[in-house]
N, C-alpha and C positions, 0 to 999 in steps of 0.2 A: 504494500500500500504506500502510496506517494506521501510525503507532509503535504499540508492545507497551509494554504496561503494566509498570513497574518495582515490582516488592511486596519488602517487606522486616518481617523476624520480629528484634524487638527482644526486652530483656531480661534478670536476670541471670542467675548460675548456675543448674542444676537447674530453671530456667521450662520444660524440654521444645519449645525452640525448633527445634531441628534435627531430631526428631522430627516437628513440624510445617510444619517447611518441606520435608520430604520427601511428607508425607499429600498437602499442599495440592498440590505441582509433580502427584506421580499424579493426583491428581482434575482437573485444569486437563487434562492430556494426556489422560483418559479423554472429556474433553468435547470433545476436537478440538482444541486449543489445545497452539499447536507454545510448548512451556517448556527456559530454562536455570535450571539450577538449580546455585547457586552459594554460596560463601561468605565470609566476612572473618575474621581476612586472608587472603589466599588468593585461588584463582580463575582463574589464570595460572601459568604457570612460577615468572617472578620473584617474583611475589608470595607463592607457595606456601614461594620459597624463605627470604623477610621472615619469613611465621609462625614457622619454626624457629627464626628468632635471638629475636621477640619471644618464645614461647612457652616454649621450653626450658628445662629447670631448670639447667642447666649455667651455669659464671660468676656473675658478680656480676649479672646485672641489667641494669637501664637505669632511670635518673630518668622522672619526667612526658612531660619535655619532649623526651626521646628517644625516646619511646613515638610520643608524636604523631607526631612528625616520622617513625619507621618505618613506624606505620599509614597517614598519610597518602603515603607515597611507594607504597606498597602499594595502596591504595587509587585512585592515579591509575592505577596500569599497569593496575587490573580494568578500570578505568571505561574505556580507552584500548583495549584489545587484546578487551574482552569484554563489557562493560554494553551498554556506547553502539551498536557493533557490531551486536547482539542487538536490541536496540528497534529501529534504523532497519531492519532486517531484521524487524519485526512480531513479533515473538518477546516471549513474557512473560520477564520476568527475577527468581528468585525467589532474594531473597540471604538468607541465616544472617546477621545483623547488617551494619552500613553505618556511615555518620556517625557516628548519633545514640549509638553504641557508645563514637565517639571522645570525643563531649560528654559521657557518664555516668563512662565507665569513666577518662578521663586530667581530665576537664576534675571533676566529681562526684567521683571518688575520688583523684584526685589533685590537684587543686587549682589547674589550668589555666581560666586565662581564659576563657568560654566564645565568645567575639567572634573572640578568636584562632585558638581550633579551628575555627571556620566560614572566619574566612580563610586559613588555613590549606587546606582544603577549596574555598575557592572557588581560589586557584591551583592548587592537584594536579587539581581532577578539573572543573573546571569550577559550582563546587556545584551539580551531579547533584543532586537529592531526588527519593524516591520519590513514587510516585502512593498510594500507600497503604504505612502502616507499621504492622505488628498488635506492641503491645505486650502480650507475655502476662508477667503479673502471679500470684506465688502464694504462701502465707504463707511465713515465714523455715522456719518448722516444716517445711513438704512439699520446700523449697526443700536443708535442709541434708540430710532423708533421701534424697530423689535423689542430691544430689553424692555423700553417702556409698555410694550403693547402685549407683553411676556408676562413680564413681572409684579407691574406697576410700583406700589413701595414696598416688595416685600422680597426685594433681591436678596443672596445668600451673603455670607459675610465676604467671599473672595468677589464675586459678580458688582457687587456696590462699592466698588473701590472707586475712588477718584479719574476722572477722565485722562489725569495724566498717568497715571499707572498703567491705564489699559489702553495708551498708547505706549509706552514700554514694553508693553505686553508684544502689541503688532509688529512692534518694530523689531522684536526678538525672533517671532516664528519668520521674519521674510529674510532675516539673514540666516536663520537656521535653514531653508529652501535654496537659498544663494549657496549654501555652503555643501547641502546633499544633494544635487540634483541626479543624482541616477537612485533617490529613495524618493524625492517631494516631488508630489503634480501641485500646480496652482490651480484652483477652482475659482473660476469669478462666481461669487456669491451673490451679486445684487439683482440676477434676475428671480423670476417668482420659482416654486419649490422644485417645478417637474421639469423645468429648462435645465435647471442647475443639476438633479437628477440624470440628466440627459448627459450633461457632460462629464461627471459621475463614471457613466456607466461606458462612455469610451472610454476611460485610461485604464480602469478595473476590465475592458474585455481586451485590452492592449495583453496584461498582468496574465492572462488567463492566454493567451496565445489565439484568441478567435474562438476556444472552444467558452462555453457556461455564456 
């Protein structure tokens, strides 16, 4: 049995990623292709139970470097009990953000070393990297009316950070795409769901060689 291809939907707020990590998982299953469809943090028990402490609006918080260190502890139990699992069982695995979330989002807006995060990543999870990672990309403009028409006031603690973090944020994934480009596709995000979908579903049937 072959491994299963690891795809992963990068990104910031309001890019319509989890939107299209669900379009893509149906159409992958429609074509015969046995898919997990999963998330960060998240994706297991334990780690399900990580999202709440980093997520939660409750409390003070957490610095940088306790960010890291909960994503990536989170992030080995996926990669441990349910990535790794799933590919050697030929299974596509299609994740809601991965790493490259830790390097924008702690390392880009928070101001963590980016060598760190990856080693970091290479102990917890083995540095796992996807076989393809679709960064969808879309102006600050279409990005804050989603969150708003998302959210309204009840964003999570990392999503309601100040505008200029979560432009740190974008500015981190487009030089991380600059820097892998035989791992990142750029997705233009600003058209509506099934366009973007569309373009989606070329570089994922690129990935697949014309077959799924």
């Amino acid at each position: 049995m072959s491994r299963g291809k690891f795809i992963t939907l990068e990104g910031g707020e309001g890019v319509g990623k989890s939107t299209q990590a669900r379009l893509l998982a149906d159409a992958l299953r429609a074509r015969g292709i046995e898919v997990v469809a999963t998330r960060e943090p998240g994706g297991t028990p334990g780690a399900e139970r990580i999202r709440t402490l980093l997520l939660s609006n409750e409390g003070e918080g957490w610095n940088p470097g306790a960010e890291a260190l909960l994503f990536a502890a989170a992030r080995s139990d996926h990669v441990e009990r349910l990535i790794e699992p799933s590919l050697v069982a030929g299974q596509w695995v299609i994740c809601d953000r991965f790493i490259d979330s830790s390097r924008a989002y702690q390392g880009g807006g928070g101001g963590l070393d980016d060598t760190n995060l990856v080693e970091l990543h290479a102990i917890g999870s083995g540095g796992l990297l996807p076989d393809l990672t679709l960064l969808i990309e879309v102006t600050p403009e279409n990005a804050a009316q989603r969150i708003s028409s998302r959210d309204g006031d009840t964003a999570d603690r990392i999503g309601g950070r100040n505008t200029g973090y979560h432009a740190l944020v974008a500015s981190a994934f487009s030089s991380l795409a600059d820097s892998e480009p035989n791992r990142f596709v750029r997705i233009d995000g600003n058209h509506d769901a099934a366009q973007t979908h569309k373009l989606v579903m070329t570089e994922v049937s690129r990935l697949a060689g014309g077959a799924g």
